[in-house]
N, C-alpha and C positions, 0 to 999 in steps of 0.2 A: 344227891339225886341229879344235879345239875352233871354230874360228871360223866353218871350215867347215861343220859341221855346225849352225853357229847360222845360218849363212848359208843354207844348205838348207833349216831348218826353216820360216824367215820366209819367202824364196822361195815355199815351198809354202805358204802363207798365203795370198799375194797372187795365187797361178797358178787358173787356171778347171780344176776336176778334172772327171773324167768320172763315171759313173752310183754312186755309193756303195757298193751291194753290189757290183760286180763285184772280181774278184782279180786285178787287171793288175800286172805284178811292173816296178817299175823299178831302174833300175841307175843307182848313183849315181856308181861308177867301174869300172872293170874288174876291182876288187879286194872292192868293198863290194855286198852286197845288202840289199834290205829285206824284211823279212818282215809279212806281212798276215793279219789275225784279223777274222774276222765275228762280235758276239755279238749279240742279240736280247733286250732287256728289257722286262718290261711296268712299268708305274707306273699309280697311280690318282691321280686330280686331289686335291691338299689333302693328300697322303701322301708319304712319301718312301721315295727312290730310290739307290741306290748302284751307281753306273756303274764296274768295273773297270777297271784298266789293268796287266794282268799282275798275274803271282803274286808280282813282287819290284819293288823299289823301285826304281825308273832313276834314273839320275845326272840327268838331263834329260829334262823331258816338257811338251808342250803339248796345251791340249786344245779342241778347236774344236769349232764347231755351225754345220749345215746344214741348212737352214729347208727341208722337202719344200716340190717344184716349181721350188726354186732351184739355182742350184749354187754359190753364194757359200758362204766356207767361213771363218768368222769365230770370232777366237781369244776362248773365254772364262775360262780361268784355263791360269797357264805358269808352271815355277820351272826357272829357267835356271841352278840354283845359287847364285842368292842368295836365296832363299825364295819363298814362294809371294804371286805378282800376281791377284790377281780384277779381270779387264774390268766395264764398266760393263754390256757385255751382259749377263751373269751375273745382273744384277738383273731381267729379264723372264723369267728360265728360273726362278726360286723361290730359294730360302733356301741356295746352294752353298756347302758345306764342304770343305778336305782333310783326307780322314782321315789321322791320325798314323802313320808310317811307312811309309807306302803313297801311294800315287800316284790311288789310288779316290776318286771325285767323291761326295759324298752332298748329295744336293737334298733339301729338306724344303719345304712347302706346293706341294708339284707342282702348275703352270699347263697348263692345255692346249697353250699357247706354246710346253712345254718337248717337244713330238712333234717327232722329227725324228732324224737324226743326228750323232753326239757321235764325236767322232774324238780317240782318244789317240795322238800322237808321241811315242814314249819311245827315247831314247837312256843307252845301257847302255855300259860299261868305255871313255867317251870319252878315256881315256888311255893306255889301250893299243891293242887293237884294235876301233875301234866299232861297235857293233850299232844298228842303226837296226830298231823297232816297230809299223807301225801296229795299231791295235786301233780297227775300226768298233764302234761299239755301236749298235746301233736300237733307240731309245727310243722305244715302242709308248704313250700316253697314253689310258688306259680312262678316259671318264665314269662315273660309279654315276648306276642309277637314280633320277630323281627320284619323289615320291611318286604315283603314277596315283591318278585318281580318274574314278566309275565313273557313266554315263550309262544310262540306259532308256528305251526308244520310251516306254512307257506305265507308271507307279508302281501303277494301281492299274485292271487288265486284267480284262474279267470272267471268269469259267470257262469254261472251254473257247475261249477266244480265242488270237490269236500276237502273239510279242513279240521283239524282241532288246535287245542289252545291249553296251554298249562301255571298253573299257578305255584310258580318253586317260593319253598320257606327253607329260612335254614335253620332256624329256632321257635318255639315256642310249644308250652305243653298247650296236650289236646282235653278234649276235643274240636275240632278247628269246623269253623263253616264259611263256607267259601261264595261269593255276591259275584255276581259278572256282569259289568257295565258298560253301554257305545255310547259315544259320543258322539254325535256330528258335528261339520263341518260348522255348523250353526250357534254351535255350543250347546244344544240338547243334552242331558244326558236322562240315558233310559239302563233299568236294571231286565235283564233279560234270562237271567239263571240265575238260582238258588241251588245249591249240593252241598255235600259234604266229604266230596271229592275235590282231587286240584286239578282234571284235566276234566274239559268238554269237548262234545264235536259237532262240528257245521256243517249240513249239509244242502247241497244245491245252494252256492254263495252267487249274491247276486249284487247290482253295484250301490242298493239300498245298504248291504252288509260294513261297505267304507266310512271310513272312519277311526277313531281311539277308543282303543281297549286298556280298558285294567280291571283287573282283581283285589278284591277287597275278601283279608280275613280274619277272623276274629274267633276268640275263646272268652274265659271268664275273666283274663286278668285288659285284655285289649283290643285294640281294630286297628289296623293296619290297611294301607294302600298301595297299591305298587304304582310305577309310573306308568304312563299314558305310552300304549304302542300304538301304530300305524297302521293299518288295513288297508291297502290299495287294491282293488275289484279290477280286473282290465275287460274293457268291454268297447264295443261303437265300431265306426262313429255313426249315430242317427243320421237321420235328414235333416238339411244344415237350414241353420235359418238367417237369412238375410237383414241387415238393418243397413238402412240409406240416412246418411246425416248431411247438411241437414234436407228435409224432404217433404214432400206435398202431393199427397196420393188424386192422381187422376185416372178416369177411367179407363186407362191404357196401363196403369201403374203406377211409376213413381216420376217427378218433375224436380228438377234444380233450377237454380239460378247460374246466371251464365258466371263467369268469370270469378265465380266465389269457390271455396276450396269445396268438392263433396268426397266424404269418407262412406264407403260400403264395406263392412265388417260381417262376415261370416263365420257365425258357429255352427257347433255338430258335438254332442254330447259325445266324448270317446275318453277313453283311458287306456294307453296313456294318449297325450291330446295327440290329436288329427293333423295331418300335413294339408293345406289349403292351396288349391291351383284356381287363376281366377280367368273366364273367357271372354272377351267382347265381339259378339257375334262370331260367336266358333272359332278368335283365333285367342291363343295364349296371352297374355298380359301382364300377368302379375302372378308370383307365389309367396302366397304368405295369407295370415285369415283379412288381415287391415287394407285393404284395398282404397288410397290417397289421390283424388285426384285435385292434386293443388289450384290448377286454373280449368273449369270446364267450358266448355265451347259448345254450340251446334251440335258437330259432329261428334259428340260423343255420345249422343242421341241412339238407343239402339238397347240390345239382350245384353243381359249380363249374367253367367253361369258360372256358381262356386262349384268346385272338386273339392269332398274331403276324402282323406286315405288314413285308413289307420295300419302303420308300419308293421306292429307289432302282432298283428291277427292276419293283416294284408287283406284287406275288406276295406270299401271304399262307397261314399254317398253322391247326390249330384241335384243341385237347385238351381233354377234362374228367374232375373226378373227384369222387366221391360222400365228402363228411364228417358225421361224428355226433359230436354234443355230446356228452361224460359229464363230472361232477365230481367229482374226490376230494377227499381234507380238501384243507383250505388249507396250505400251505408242503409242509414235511416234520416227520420225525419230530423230537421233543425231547428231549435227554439230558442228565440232569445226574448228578453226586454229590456224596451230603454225607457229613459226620462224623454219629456218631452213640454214644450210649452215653459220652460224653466223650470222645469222639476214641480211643475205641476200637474202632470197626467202621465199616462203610461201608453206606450206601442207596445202591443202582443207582433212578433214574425215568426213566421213558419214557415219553410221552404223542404222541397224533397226534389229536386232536377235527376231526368232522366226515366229509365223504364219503359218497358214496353208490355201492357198499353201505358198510360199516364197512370200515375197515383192518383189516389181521390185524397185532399186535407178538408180535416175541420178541428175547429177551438171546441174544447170540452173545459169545465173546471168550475170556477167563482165569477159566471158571466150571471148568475138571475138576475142582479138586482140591474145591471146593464139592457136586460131584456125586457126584464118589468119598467122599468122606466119609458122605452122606446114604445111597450106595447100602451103605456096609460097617455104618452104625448103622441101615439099615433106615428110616429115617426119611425123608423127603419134604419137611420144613418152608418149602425156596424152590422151587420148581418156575421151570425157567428158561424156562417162557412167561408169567410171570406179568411184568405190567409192574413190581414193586416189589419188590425184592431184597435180603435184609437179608445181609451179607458180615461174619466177624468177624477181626483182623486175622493168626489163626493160618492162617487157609485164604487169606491175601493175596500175593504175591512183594515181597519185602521193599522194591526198588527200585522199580516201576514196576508197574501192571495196566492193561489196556487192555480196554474191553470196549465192544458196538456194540446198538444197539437196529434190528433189521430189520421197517419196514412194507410191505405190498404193498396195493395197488389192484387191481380190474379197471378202473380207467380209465389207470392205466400197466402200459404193457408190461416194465418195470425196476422192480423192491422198491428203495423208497427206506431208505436208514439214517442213523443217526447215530449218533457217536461219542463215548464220552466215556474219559480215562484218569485214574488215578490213579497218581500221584509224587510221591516225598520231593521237597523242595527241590533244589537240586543243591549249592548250597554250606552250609555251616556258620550258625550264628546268630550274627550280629553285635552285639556292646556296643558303647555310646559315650556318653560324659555332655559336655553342655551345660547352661549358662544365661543365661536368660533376658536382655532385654535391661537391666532395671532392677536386675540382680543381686539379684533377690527369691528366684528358687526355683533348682535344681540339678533338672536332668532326667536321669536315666537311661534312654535309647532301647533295645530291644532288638529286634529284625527277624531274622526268617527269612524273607525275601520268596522268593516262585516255591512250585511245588506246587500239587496237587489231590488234598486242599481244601487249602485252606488249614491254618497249625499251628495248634495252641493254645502262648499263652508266656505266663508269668507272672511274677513276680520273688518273689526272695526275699532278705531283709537281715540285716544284727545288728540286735540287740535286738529282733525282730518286726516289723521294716519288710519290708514289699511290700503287694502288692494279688491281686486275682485276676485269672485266665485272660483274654486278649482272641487274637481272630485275627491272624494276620501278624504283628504287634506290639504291644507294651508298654510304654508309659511311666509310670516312677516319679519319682514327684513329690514331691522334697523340699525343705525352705525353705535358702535359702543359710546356711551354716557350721555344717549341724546333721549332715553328712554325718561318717562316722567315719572319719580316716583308718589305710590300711596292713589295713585289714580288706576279705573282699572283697565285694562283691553277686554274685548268683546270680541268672542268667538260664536257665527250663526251659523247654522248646519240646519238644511233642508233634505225633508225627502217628501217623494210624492204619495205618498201613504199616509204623513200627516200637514193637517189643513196648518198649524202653526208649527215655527222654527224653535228651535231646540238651539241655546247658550251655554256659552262656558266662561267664565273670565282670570285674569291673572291681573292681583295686584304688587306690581316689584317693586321693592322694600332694599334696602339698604342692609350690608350684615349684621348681625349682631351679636357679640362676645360675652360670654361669662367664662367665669372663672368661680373654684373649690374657696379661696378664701386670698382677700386683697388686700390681709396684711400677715406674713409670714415669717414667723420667728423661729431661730436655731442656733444654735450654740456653734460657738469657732471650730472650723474644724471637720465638720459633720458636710453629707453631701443634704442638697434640697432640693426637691420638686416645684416647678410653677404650674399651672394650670391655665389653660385657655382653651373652652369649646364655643364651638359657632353653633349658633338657634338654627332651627331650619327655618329654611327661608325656601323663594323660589328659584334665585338666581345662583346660578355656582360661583364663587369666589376665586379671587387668587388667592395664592397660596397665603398661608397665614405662616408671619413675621415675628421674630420675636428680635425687639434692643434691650442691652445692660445699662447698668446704672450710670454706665458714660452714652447712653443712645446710641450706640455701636452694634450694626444688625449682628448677629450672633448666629454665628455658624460650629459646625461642630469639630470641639477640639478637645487636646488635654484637661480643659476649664469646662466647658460646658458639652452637653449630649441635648441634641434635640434630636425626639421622638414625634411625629409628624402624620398624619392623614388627612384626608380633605373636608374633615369635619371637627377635628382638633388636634393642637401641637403641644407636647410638653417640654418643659425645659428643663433641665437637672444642673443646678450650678455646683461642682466638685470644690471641696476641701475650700468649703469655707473661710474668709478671714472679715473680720470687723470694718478692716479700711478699706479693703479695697472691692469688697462684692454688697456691702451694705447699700442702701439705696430702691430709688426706683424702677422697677424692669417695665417694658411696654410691649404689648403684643397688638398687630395691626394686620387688618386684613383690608379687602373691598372686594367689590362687586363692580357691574357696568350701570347702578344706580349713586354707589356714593360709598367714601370709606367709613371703617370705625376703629375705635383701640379705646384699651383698656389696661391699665396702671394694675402693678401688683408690687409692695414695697416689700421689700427683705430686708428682714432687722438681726445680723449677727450678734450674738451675746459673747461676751469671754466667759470661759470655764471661772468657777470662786477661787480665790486664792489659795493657796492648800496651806496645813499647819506648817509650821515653824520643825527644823531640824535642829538637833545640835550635837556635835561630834565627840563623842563620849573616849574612845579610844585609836591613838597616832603612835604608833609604835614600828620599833623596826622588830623584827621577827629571826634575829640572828645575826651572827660579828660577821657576815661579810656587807650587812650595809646595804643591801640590792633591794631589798622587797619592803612594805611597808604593810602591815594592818590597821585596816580600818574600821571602827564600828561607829553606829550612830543612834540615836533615836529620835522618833518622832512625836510631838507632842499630839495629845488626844488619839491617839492609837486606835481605843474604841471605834472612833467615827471614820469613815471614807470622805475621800476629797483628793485624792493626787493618784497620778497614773504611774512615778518613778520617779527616778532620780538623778541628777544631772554631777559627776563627780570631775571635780577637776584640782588641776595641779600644776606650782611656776617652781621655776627655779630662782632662789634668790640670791646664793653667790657660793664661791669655792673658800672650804673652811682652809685655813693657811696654814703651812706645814704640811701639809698631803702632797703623798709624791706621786709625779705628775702633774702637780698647779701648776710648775714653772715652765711645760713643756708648752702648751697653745700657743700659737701662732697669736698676733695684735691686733688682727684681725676679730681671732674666735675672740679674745679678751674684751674687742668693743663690739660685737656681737651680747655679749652676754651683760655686760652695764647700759644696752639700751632697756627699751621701756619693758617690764615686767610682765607678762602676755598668760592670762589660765589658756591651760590647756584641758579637754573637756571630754568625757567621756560617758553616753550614756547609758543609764538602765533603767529596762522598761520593766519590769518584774516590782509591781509597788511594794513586796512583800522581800526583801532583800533589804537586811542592815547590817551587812557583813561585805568588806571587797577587801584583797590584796590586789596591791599595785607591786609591780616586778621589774626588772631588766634596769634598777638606778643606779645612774654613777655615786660607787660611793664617798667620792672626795667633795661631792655637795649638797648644797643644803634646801630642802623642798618645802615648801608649806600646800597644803591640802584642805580642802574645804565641801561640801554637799549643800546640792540647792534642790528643793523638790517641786516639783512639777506635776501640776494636773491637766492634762493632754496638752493643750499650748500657753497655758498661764503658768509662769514661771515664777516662783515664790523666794523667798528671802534666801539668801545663801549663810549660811553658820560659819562661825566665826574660824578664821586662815589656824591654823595649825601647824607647826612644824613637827616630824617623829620624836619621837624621845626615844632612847637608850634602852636596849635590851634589859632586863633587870639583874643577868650576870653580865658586870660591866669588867673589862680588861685591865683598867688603869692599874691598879694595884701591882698585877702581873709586870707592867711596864716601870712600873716607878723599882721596883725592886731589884728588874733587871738594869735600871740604868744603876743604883745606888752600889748594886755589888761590881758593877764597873769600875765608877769611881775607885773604893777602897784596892780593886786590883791596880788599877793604874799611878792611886798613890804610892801603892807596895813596894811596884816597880820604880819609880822615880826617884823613893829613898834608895833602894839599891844602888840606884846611878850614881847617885850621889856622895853615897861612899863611897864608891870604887874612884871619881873620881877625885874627890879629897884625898885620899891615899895612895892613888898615883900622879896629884898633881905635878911632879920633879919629871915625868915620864911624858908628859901629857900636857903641858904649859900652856899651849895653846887653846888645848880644851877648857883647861881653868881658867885661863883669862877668857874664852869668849863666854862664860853661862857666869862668873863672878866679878868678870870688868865690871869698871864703871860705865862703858861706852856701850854698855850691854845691860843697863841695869831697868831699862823701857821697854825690854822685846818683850813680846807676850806669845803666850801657844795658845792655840784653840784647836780645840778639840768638838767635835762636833758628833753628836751621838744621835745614831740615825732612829728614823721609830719605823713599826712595822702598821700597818694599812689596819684596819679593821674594817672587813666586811661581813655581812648577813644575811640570810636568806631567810623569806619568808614565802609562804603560801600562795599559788594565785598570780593574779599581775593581770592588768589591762593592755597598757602596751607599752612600746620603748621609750622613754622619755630622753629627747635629745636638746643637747644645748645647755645644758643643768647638770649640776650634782651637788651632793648632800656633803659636809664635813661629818668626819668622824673625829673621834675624840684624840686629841693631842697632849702633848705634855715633852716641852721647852725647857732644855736646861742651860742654864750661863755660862759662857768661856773661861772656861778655865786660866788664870792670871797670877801667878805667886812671882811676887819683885824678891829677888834675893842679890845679899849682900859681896861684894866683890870680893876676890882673894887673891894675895900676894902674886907677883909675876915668878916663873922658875929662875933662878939661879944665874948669872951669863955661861956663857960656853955651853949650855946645852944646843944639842943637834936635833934634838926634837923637833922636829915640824907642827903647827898645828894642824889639828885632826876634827876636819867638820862631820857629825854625829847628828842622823835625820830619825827623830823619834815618833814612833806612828801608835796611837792607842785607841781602841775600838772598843767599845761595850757594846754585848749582847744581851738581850733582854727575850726570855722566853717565857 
């Protein structure tokens, strides 16, 4: 059944279908029907979409797509019960997913492509009884509006002329409606057309119509705006209107003040803007709308007629107006206050010099309690029109008074004033002692800065030290180390707003030193910190000193690093040693009150002894004798305790018989029987118990020995060593070569010997010199030479000079046979004796 229905499915793949929406019901057998679903979706292009296929998950479903105008019916994803197939089509429709448990198609970046319809086949309970599905879906694909942008017959139409305006798109489906919007200059914006059109038109434009235009339009998928266009109206120029700055309208017009700058500025509503011609009394003057007259005078007294012209229409307007010089004082009015009485009361002044006519002054502000006073004592003594004001600090507000000096003109229309207030300080009186840079004098500063007026401060000391009264501030001036300390100075600060003085004082102290910790232990070898900070105090110090364990100030070297600011110095003593940095260190400072110092003792430790070495294997590493191998070990292995190992090496004498002993000079000879000297080489690797030593002479003889070390503590050296003998040793070789010498040199010497016993009668001389009795002492030696045995081994630290090692010898005895004399020849022989030089050499390989 299964097959069949897959066989159906595909079938209806390949078959030409009829019109999509329609509901033609087919009949698959006389037993089976199909059932058919119409739904209708929109999607917008670049968004996604989720195409249904039933409320429950089918056993089996395919889902095709039919391209409108076709009727080709083409499969784009199918799970026939082995999971879910996506076709290559699928890739021109957008981004197709199946959603998890469901049979529903979800498309992401929607193509236009993807308009069409989308046909689900779902097959349901294909093991029992099966239900065949179709589900049409029409997928409806909206474009969004692209951005319109907005056209104008004319940007800049005169008044009262016509115009229209067009809204271009270059995409989006319809149906479209179109919003038409102005802006003003203002920022206003008003909607003024609703259509379903993209062009309007404007009729009789007026210069109300200027301003920004856009169109706004929109369907079912978006709204769109275009940009803001420009509308320029050309119209004018009105009747212009006049502004005098600055000015004082009199019954003739307008009034300035003499000698001050006046600006007459003409406008005239026009577009585009007006050309401005300016007149003074009928003659020309100025062209431009801003008419400046930097200094006026008298005679500038008189009409003044703007011209506007508008270029572009050639239409022209025409104003005037009548101005009168007057001059009051110069600036404004001037207000001050002072202390008075000792900073016990206050002068209000006001002054305004010059004008015509006179300025009128008068005091405004925080006078009641001044008035109420004089009216309840009957008394009069300030009148608050008088410009000078004498204030005592009982009739004053304790924190603040504010008071205004008001002058008027008849050449302004506004009474000018000015202001003056009186206030405490706002914060407290500040102390603080410094000195000087040559440690001459000790300053005492004292400041009440802010206020009006200003304080009065003075200082006050032990034993009759200060000075007098100055404004704002006071400085006491004393010579360095005469200041007292633990006693205080008195700082007093007046102001006439309050009835009591306001103090500050400074007690100076001597410096004071701490220090992290003042007794400081470390191991040889290691660098160390000292520490020394200064307490705050009031007075600045000199520099802070550090001395070593010799009292030797300490500067910075190879040995020590001082780290320094003016509130603490550190010291770092490098590479440590027991003897000679152990001790007391001192750090000392002062002040212009008195010194201090303070002790910090450094106690170096030595590193523990490290274990015990001992030299397991001294070998030489081959017959030329050069190289030696070394191994060692260490006892307690397990544990740490040593940083390396110290190897060294002497020469103790030339083995005898080696050739080349005899050559040295008597010199190198007593060179080499002085005193016995290790030579030393280290290694820092604590995990190394293997070295070859290389480059030995090998005609001598070396002893070698390892000492171990933990960083600077140097531990027991293991006991001297000499190499020992490769384990294929040569001797044999040698002895064998000398022994088959001998026997050849015997061989030879019996032959001699008979030849010359049998031609004694020939040869008498020979017989009597090896058989005389005068001959019966002589001896031959024979001297049999040896060959060198050298070794190479592995490795090597470096050349050892002055030294060498013997290699193995083997010394054989002169040869000596006393033999018996024989008869003299015969007389009458002419035989001469015949001396006979006999040489015999053994080779030994």
């Amino acid at each position: 059944m299964v097959a069949q229905l897959l066989g159906l499915a595909f079938l209806f793949l390949q078959c030409t279908c009829t019109e999509a929406t329609s509901t033609t019901y087919v009949k698959i057998n006389h037993n089976w029907e199909v059932v058919y679903q119409d739904i209708s979706v929109y999607g917008v292009v670049g968004k996604a979409v989720i195409l249904e296929c039933g409320a429950a998950l089918p056993d089996m479903y395919i889902w095709s797509f039919t391209k409108p105008g076709t009727e080709a019916i083409k499969a784009v994803v199918y799970n026939l019960g082995k999971g879910t197939r996506i076709q290559k089509l699928a890739e021109t429709l957008g981004k197709i997913t199946i959603i998890s448990n469901s049979a529903a198609v979800s498309i992401e970046n929607l193509p236009v492509a993807a308009h069409g319809l989308f046909t689900c086949q779902a097959f349901y309970d294909i093991e029992l009884e099966p239900k065949v599905y179709y589900y049409y879906v029409h997928l409806t694909v909206r474009i969004p509006i692209t951005r319109p942008f907005l056209l104008m017959s004319d940007v800049s139409p005169v008044e009262g002329s016509t115009m229209w305006m067009r809204c271009n798109l270059e995409n989006g489906t319809g149906p479209i409606q179109y919003v038409w919007q102005h802006e003003t200059r203002g920022g206003n914006i008003t909607t003024f057309a609703h259509s379903n059109t993209s062009v309007i038109n404007v009729t009789n434009v007026n210069r109300n119509h200027s301003g920004w235009y856009r169109c706004v339009a929109s369907n079912a998928v978006n709204t769109e705006s275009s940009n803001r266009l420009l509308l320029e109206t050309i119209f004018g120029p009105d009747i212009p209107q006049i502004d005098v700055s600055p000015y004082t309208i009199t019954e003739r017009g307008y009034s300035a003040v003499e000698r001050e700058t006046v600006s007459l500025l003409c406008q005239a509503q026009s577009n585009p803007a007006s050309q401005y011609v300016w007149f003074h009394n009928n003659s020309q003057v100025y062209a431009g709308p801003h008419y400046t007259i930097t200094k006026i005078f008298r005679m500038h007294t008189g009409d003044y007629a703007c011209l506007a012209q508008n270029t572009y229409l050639n239409t022209r307007s025409k104003k005037s107006i009548s101005l009168t010089v007057y001059y009051p004082p110069d600036g404004s009015p001037s207000c001050s206050v002072e202390p008075t009485l000792n900073h016990t009361s206050l002068r209000l002044l006001c002054s305004w010099s010059g004008g015509f006519p006179s300025p009128n002054l008068h005091w405004t502000g925080d006078l009641h309690r001044v008035a109420q006073n004089e009216s309840d004592t009957g008394q009069q003594s300030y009148p608050l029109t008088n410009t000078a004001i004498l204030l005592r600090s009982e009739d004053l507000n304790s924190n603040s008074s504010s008071f205004t000096c008001v002058g008027s003109h008849i050449a302004l229309k506004q009474s000018l004033e000015c202001s003056t207030r009186s206030y405490i300080p706002p914060a407290e009186p500040v102390c603080f002692a410094y000195i000087t840079n040559n440690r001459k004098y000790l300053l005492l500063s004292c400041t009440w800065d802010g206020g009006t007026p200003k304080a009065l401060v003075w200082w006050e000391g032990p034993g009759g030290q200060g000075n007098g009264g100055e404004e704002n501030s006071n400085i006491l001036i004393l010579r360095y180390g005469t200041a007292q300390g633990g006693i205080p100075y008195t700082c007093h600060a007046r102001h006439p707003l309050l009835a009591q003085t306001k103090t500050c004082r400074l007690t100076l102290e001597a410096p004071v030193l701490l220090t992290q910790r003042k007794v400081v232990s470390v191991y040889e070898g290691s660098d160390v910190q000292l520490t020394c900070n200064l307490r705050a105090n009031y007075l600045p110090v000199s520099e802070i000193t550090w001395f070593n364990n010799q009292g030797v100030d300490v500067r910075d070297t190879s040995k020590y690093r001082l780290q320094r600011t003016s509130a603490w110095a550190n010291l770092t003593v490098r590479d440590t040693h027991e003897n000679q940095d152990s001790g007391e260190y001192r750090c000392s400072t002062s002040n212009a009150v008195g010194g201090t110092e303070i002790n910090v003792t450094l106690v170096v430790k030595r590193h523990p002894m490290p274990p015990n070495v001992t030299l397991v294997k001294v070998e030489y590493n081959g017959r030329q004798r050069n190289e030696v191998e070394l191994e060692w070990l260490v006892e307690s292995e397990e544990e740490s305790g040593w940083t390396g190992f110290i190897l060294e090496h002497r020469w103790m004498s030339e083995q005898p018989g080696r050739r080349g002993g005899s050559n040295d000079s008597k010199e190198e000879t007593k060179s080499k029987i002085g005193p016995l000297v290790w030579y030393q080489n280290i290694i820092q690797d604590p995990e190394v118990r293997r070295q070859t030593v290389g480059r030995l002479t090998p005609t001598e003889t070396y002893q070698f020995r390892v000492t171990p070390v933990n960083h600077r503590t140097v531990g027991h050296a293991s006991s001297a060593k000499s190499p020992a003998e490769p384990s294929s040793n040569v001797l044999p070789a040698v002895i064998g070569a000398a022994f088959g010498g001998m026997l050849l040199a015997a061989f030879l010497t019996l032959l001699l010997l008979i030849f010359i016993i049998r031609n004694r009668n020939n040869n008498p001389r020979l017989h009597d010199l090896l058989f005389g009795l005068h001959h019966s002492q002589s001896r031959e030696n024979i001297n049999f030479p040896e060959d060198e045995v050298v070794a190479e081994s592995e490795g090597g630290i470096e050349e050892i000079g002055g030294s060498a090692s013997p290699g193995p010898t083997m010394s054989l005895p002169r040869a000596s046979s006393p033999l018996t004399t024989t008869p003299a020849p015969p007389p009458g022989d002419d035989n001469e004796p015949v001396n006979v030089t006999i040489t015999v050499q053994a080779i030994g390989s």
